[in-house]
C-alpha positions in Angstrom: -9.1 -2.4 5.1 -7.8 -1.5 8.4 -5.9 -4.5 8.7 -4.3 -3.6 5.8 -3.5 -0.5 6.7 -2.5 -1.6 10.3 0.5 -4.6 8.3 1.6 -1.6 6.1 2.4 0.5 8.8 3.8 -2.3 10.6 5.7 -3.2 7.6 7.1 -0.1 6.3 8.4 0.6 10.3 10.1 -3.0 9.9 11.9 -1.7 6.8 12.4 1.9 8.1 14.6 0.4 11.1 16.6 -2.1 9.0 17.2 0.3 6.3 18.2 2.7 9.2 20.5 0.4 10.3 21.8 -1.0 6.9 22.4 3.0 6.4 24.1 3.4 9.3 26.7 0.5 9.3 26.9 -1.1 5.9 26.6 2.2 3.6 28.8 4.3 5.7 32.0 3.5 4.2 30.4 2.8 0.9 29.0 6.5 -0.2 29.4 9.3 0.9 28.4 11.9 4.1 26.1 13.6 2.2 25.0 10.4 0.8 24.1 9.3 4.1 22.3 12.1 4.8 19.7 11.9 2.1 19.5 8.1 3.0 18.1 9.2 7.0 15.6 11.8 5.4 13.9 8.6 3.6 14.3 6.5 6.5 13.3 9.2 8.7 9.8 9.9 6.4 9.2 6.3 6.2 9.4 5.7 10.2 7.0 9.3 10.5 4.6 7.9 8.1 4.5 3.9 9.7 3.5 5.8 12.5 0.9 8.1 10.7 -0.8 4.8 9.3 -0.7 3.0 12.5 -2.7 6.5 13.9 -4.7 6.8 11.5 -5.8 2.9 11.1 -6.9 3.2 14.7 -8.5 6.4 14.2 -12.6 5.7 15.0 -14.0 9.1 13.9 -12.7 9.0 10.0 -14.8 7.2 7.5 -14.2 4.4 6.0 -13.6 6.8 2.8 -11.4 8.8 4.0 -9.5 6.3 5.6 -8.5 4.6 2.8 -7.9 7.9 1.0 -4.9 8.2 3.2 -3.9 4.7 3.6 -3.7 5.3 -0.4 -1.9 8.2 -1.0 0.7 7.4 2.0 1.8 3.9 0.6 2.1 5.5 -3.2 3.7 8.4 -1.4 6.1 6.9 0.9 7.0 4.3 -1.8 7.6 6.9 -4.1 9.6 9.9 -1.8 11.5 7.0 0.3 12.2 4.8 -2.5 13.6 7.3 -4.7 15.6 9.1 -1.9 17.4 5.8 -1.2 17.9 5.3 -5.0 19.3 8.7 -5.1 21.7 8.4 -2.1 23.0 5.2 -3.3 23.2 5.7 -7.4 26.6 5.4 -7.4 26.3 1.7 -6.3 23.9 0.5 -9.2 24.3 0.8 -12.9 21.0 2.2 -13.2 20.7 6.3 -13.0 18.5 6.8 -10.7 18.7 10.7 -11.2 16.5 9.7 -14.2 13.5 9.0 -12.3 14.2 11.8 -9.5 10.9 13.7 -10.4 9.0 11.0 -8.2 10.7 12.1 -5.2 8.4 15.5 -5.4 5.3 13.9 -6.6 5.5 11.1 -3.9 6.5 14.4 -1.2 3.0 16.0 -2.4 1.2 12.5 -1.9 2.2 12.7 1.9 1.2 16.4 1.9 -2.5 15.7 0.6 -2.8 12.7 2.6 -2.5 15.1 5.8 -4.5 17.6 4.8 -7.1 15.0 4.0 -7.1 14.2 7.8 -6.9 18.2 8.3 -10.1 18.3 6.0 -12.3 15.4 7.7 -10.8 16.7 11.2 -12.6 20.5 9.9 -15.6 18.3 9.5 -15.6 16.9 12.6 -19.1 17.7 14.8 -18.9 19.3 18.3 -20.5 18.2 21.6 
């Protein structure tokens, strides 16, 4: 499972810096500033969460459990707040609505929230020397 987690992180950092760029150059003109915007925050929590997995799949003192807890709830949650933000910030290019499906943007916000206070939790267990 850890190298799993390890090509996910890797992955979603990939697609966090070319959506970043695509963003930056391509989608400028195309919507508008506060379009933009709302595009960066799901780049921006994509790129903070690569990072997470690639900490936490490296991370020797959580259990295998727990590990995979995380490595869970980030990829449901990253695909679900990221995916959605950039859906939002660019609905005006597609004919789908994606204002329709905009509740997943807070459940896939709380999915990144438990997975770090599953880490908090097992960190609480931790033993002392």
């Amino acid at each position: 499972m850890k190298k799993a987690i390890l090509l996910t992180a890797a992955l979603f950092g990939l697609l966090a810096i070319i959506l970043g760029a695509f963003g930056a150059h391509a989608l400028k003109s195309a919507i508008g500033t506060e379009a933009i915007t709302t595009f960066e925050t799901g780049v921006k929590y994509q790129m903070y969460h690569a990072l997470f997995l690639l900490f936490v799949g490296n991370l020797s003192v959580l259990s295998e459990k727990a590990r995979n807890t995380i490595y869970l709830l980030v990829t449901a949650g990253v695909i679900l707040f990221s995916g959605s933000i950039y859906g939002l910030a660019t609905n005006n290019l597609t004919s789908f609505d994606f204002k329709t499906i905009g509740i997943v943007t807070p459940i896939g916000g709380t999915l990144l929230i438990v997975a770090w206070g599953v880490l908090f939790f097992n960190f609480l267990k931790l033993k002392t020397k």
